[in-house]
DRENDODREN-548799 format. One record per residue (C-alpha): z, y, x. Coordinates in nm, 3 decimals. Layout:
% DRENDODREN-548799
zz: Z	yy: Y	xx: X
...
This chain:
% DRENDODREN-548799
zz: 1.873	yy: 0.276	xx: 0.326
zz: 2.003	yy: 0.386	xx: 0.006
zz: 1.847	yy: 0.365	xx: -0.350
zz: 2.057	yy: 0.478	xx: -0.627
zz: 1.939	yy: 0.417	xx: -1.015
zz: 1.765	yy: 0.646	xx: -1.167
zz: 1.810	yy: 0.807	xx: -1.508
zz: 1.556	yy: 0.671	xx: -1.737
zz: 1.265	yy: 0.841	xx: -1.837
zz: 1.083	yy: 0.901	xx: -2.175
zz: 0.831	yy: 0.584	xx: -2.243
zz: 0.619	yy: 0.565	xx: -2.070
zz: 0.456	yy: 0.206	xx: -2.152
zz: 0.512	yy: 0.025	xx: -2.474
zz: 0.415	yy: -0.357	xx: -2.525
zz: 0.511	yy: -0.414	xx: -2.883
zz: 0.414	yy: -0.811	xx: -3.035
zz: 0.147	yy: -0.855	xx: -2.809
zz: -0.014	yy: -1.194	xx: -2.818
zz: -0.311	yy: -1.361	xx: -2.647
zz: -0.471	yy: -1.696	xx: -2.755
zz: -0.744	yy: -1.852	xx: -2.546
zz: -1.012	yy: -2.094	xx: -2.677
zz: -0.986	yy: -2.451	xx: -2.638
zz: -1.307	yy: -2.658	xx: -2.529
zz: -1.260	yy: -2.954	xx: -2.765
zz: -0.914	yy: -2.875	xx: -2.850
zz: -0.762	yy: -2.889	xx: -3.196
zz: -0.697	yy: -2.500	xx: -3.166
zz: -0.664	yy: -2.231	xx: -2.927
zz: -0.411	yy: -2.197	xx: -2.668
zz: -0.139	yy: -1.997	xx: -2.680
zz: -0.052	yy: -1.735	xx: -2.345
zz: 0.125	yy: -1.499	xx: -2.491
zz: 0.347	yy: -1.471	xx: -2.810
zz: 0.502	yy: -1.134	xx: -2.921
zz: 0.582	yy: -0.980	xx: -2.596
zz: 0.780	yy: -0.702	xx: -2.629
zz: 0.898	yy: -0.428	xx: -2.357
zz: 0.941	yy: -0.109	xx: -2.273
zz: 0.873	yy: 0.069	xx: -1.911
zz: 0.999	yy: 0.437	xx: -1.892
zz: 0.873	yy: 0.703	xx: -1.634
zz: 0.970	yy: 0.676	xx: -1.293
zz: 1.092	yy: 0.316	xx: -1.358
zz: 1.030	yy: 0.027	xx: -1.144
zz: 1.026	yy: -0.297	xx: -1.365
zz: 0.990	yy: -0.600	xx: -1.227
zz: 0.850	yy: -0.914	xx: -1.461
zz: 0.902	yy: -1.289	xx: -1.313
zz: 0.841	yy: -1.616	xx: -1.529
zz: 0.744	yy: -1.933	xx: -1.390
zz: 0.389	yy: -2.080	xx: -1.312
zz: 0.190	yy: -2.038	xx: -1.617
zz: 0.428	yy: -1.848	xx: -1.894
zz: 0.131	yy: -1.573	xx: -1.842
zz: 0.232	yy: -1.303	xx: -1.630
zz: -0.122	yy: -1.224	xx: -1.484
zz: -0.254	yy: -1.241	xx: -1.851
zz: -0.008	yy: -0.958	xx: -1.923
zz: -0.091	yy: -0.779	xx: -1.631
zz: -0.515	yy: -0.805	xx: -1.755
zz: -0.364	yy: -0.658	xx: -2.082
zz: -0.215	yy: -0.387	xx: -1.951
zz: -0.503	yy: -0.287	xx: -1.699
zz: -0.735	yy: -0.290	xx: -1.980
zz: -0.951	yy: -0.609	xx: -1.829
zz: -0.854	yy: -0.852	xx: -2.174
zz: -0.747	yy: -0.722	xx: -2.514
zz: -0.468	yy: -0.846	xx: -2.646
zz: -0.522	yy: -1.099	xx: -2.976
zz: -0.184	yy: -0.932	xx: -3.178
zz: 0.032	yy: -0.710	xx: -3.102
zz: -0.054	yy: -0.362	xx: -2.906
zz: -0.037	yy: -0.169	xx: -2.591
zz: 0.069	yy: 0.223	xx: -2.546
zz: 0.009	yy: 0.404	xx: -2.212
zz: 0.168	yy: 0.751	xx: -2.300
zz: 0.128	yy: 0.705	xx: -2.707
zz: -0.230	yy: 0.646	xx: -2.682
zz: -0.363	yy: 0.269	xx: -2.727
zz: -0.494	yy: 0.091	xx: -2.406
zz: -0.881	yy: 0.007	xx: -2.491
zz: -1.004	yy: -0.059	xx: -2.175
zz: -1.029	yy: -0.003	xx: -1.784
zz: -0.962	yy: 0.321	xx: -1.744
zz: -0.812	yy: 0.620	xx: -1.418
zz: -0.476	yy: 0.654	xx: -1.588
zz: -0.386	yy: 0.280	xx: -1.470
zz: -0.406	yy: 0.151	xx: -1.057
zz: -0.397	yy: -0.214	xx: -1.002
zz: -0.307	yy: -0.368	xx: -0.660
zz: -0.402	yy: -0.752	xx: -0.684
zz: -0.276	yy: -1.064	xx: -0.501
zz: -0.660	yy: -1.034	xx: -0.275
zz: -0.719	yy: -0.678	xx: -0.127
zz: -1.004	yy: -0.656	xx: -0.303
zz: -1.133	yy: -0.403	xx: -0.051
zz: -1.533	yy: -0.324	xx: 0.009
zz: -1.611	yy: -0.451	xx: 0.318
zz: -1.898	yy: -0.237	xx: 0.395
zz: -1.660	yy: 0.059	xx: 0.362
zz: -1.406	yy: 0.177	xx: 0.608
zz: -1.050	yy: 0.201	xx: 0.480
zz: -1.117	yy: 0.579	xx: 0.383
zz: -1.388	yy: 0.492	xx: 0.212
zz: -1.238	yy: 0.234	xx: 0.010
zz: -0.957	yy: 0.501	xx: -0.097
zz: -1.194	yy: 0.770	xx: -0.203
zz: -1.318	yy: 0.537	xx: -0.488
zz: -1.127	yy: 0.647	xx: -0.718
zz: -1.159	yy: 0.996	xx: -0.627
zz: -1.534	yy: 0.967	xx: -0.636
zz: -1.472	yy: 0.845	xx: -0.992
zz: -1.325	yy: 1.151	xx: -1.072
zz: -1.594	yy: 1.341	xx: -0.908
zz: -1.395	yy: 1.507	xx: -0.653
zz: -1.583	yy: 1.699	xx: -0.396
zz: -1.642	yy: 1.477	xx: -0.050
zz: -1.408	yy: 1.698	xx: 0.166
zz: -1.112	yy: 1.751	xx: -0.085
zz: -1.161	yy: 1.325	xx: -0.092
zz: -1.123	yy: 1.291	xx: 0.288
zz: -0.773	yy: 1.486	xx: 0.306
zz: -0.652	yy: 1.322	xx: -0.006
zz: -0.758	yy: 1.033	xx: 0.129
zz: -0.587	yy: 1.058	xx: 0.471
zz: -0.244	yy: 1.212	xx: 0.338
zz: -0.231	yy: 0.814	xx: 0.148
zz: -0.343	yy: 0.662	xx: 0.467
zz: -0.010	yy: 0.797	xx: 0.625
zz: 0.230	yy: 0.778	xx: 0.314
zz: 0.093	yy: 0.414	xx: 0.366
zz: 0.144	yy: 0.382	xx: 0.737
zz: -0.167	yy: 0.393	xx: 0.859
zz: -0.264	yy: 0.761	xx: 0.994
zz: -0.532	yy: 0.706	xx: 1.262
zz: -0.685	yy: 0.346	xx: 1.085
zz: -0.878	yy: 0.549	xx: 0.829
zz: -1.225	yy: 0.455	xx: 1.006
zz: -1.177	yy: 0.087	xx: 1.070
zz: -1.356	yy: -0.149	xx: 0.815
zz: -1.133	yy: -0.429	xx: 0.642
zz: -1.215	yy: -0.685	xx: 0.911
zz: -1.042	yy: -0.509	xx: 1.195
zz: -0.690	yy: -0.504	xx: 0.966
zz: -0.481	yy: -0.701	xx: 0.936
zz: -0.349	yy: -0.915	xx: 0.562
zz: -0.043	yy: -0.623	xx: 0.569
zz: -0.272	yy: -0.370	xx: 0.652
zz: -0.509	yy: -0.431	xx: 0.406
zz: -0.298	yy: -0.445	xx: 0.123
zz: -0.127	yy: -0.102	xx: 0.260
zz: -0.518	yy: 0.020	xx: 0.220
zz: -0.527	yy: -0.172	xx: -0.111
zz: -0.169	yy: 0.081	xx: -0.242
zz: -0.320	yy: 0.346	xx: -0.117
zz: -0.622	yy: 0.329	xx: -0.336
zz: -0.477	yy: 0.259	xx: -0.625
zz: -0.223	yy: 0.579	xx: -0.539
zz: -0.485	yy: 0.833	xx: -0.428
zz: -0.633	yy: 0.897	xx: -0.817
zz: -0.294	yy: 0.979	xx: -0.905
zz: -0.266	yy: 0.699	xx: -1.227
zz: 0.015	yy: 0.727	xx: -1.489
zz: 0.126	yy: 0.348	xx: -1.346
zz: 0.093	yy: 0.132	xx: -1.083
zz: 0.034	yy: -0.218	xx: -1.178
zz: 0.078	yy: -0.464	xx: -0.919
zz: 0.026	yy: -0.822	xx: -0.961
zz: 0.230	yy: -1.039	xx: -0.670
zz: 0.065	yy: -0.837	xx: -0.435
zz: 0.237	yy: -0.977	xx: -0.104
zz: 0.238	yy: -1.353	xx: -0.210
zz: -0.031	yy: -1.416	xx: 0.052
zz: 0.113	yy: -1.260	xx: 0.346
zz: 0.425	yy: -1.446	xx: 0.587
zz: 0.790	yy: -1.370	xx: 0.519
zz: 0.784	yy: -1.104	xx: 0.781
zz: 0.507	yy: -0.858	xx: 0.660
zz: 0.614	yy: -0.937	xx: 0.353
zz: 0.968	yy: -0.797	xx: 0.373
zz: 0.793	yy: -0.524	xx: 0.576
zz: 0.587	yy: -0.405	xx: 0.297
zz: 0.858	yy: -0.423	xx: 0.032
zz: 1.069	yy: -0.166	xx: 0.221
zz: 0.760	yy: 0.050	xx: 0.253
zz: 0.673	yy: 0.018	xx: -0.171
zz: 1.095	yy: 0.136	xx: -0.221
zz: 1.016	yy: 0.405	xx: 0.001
zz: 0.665	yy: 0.516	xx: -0.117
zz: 0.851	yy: 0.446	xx: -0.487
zz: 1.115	yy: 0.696	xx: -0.416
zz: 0.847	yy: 0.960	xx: -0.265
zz: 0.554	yy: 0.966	xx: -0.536
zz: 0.825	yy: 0.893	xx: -0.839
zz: 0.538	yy: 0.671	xx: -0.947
zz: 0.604	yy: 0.463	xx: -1.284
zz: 0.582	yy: 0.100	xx: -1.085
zz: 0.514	yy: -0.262	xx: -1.303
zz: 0.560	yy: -0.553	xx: -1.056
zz: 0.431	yy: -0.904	xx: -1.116
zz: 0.608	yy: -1.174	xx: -0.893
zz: 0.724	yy: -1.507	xx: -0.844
zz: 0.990	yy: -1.444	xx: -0.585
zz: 1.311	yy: -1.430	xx: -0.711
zz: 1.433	yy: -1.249	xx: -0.420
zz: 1.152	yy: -1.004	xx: -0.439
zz: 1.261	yy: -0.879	xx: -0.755
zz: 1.599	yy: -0.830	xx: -0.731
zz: 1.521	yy: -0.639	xx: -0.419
zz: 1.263	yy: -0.429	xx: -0.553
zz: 1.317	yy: -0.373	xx: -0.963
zz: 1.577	yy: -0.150	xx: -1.098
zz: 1.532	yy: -0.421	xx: -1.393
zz: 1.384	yy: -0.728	xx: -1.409
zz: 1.273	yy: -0.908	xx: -1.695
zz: 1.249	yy: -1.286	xx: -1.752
zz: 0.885	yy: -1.462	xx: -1.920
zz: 0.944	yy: -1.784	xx: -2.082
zz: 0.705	yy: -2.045	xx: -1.999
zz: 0.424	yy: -2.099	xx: -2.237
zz: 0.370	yy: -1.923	xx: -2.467
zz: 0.538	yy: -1.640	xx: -2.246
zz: 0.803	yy: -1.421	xx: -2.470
zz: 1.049	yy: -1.214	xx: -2.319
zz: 1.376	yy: -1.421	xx: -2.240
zz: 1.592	yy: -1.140	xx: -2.098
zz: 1.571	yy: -0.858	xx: -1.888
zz: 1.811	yy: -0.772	xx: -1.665
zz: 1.928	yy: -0.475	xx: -1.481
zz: 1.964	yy: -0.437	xx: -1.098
zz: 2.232	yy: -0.267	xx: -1.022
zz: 2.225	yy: -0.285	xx: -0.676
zz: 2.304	yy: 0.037	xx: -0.448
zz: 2.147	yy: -0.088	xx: -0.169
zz: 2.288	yy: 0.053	xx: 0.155
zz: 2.232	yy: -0.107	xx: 0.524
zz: 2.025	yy: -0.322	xx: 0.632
zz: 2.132	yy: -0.663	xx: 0.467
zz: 2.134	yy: -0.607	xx: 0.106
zz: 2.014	yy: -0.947	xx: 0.053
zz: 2.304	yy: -1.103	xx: 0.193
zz: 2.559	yy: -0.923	xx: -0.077
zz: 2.757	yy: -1.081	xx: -0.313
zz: 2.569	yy: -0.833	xx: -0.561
zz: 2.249	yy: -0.930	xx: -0.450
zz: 2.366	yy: -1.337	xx: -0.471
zz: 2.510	yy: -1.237	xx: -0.798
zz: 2.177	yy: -1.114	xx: -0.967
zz: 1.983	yy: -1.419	xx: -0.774
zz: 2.174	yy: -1.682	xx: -0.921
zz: 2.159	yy: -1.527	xx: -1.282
zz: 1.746	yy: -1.484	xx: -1.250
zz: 1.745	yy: -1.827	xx: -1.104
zz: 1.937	yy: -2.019	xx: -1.424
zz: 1.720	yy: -1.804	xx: -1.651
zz: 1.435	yy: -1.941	xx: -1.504
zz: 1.527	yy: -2.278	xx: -1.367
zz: 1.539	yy: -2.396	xx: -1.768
zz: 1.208	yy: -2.267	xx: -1.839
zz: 1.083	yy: -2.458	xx: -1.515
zz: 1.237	yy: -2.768	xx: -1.678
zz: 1.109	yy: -2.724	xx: -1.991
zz: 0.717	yy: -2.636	xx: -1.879
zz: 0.764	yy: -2.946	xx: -1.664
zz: 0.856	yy: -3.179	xx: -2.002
zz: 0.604	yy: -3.031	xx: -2.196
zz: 0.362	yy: -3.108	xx: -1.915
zz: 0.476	yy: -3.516	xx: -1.904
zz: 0.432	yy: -3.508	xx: -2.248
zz: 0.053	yy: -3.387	xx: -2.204
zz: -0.001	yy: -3.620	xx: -2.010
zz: 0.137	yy: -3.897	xx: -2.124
zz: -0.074	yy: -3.828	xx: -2.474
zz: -0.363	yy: -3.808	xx: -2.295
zz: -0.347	yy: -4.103	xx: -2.122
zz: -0.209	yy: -4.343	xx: -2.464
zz: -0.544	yy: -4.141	xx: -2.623
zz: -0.697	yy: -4.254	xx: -2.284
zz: -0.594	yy: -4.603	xx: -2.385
zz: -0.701	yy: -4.632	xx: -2.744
């Protein structure tokens, strides 16, 4: 497998100062998730964002699909400010969030309902996903005869079918084993590389990005803030890219960014604790 680097794109999704404070229940003021995030994602790109637990990557994510608003700061999609949900964003979540009642064709075609597209132009749109997805011939099962991989390949396909500007995903194989999970990463490069879709990843795993973004970029812990970003310039060719010095190269350097942001989120965390336990004692 090969996957050269594209040439960038016009912008396609501008975060400029965005912050996002969240009320404190008895607290002295609010609390802080976000604090002038800025970044750019061009068309065609796939960016990658990683921080550690808590610097607010999810909260970015509910930004950028229009779920929160942001409390500073503001979101383009194509020029035009983000306001809300809205067709021209797809969103694949850690849970599948599939309808159970529906089959997996069913659950693709919401979207296409949506856009009031006619039942039979939704059933061939919907089964041309099902087998860029993998799954030509599942298309009638309901989400309890699939498997976690399967489900999530339903879950991609839905939020491909509409045809949205970008495809926000947020750690969207975290809940599956090392095997499916690997599995399903080749299948997003190669689905990536077919569609040309403008892809924003949310993850955790280290690994996972530098194996899936042509650029990652770092969160701080909290408040998150953008600490660097960094591009992958991996040409990935054969079957065990992540055992190059390139790839071990770009691991390490995500790795330090992060492990000091670990550290510090861990101090500050002592410290909480340690105030409200003296306050405890007073």
């Amino acid at each position: 497998m090969t996957t050269a680097i594209r040439p960038a794109g016009p912008v396609k999704l501008s975060i400029s100062g965005v912050g996002k404070e969240f009320p404190v229940r008895g607290g002295s003021g609010p609390m802080h998730a976000l604090q002038d995030v800025s970044l750019e994602l061009r068309t065609g790109e796939f960016l990658v964002l990683v921080g550690p637990s808590g610097s607010g990557k999810s909260t970015l994510l509910d930004l950028l699909g229009g779920l929160a608003a942001p409390s500073s700061g503001q979101i383009l999609l194509d020029g035009r400010p983000i306001t809300g949900p809205g067709l021209d964003r797809g969103i694949v979540f850690q849970q599948y969030a599939l309808l159970p009642w529906r089959t997996a064709r069913a659950n693709i075609e919401l979207g296409l309902e949506a856009k009031g597209i006619r039942r039979r132009q939704r059933r061939a749109i919907a089964d041309e996903y099902l087998d860029l997805v993998g799954l030509g011939g599942f298309g009638d099962r309901y989400p309890h005869e699939l498997s976690g991989g399967m489900k999530q390949r339903v879950a991609i396909a839905r939020s491909l079918a509409f045809d949205p500007e970008v495809l926000l995903m947020d750690e969207p194989f975290a809940a599956l084993d090392a095997q499916t999970r690997e599995s399903l990463q080749d299948e997003l490069l190669r689905i990536w590389r077919s569609t040309g879709k403008t892809i924003l990843f949310i993850t955790h795993g280290i690994d996972e990005a530098v194996y899936l973004g042509q650029r990652v970029a770092v969160l701080t812990s909290r408040p998150g803030r953008i600490k660097a970003e960094v591009t992958i310039d991996i040409v990935r060719e054969g079957d065990d890219v992540r055992s190059s010095e390139q790839f071990r190269r770009l691991r390490h350097e995500i790795w330090s960014l992060l492990q000091s942001e670990v550290t510090r989120a861990q101090g500050l965390e002592r410290l909480a604790v340690s105030a409200g336990t003296g306050a405890a004692g007073q």
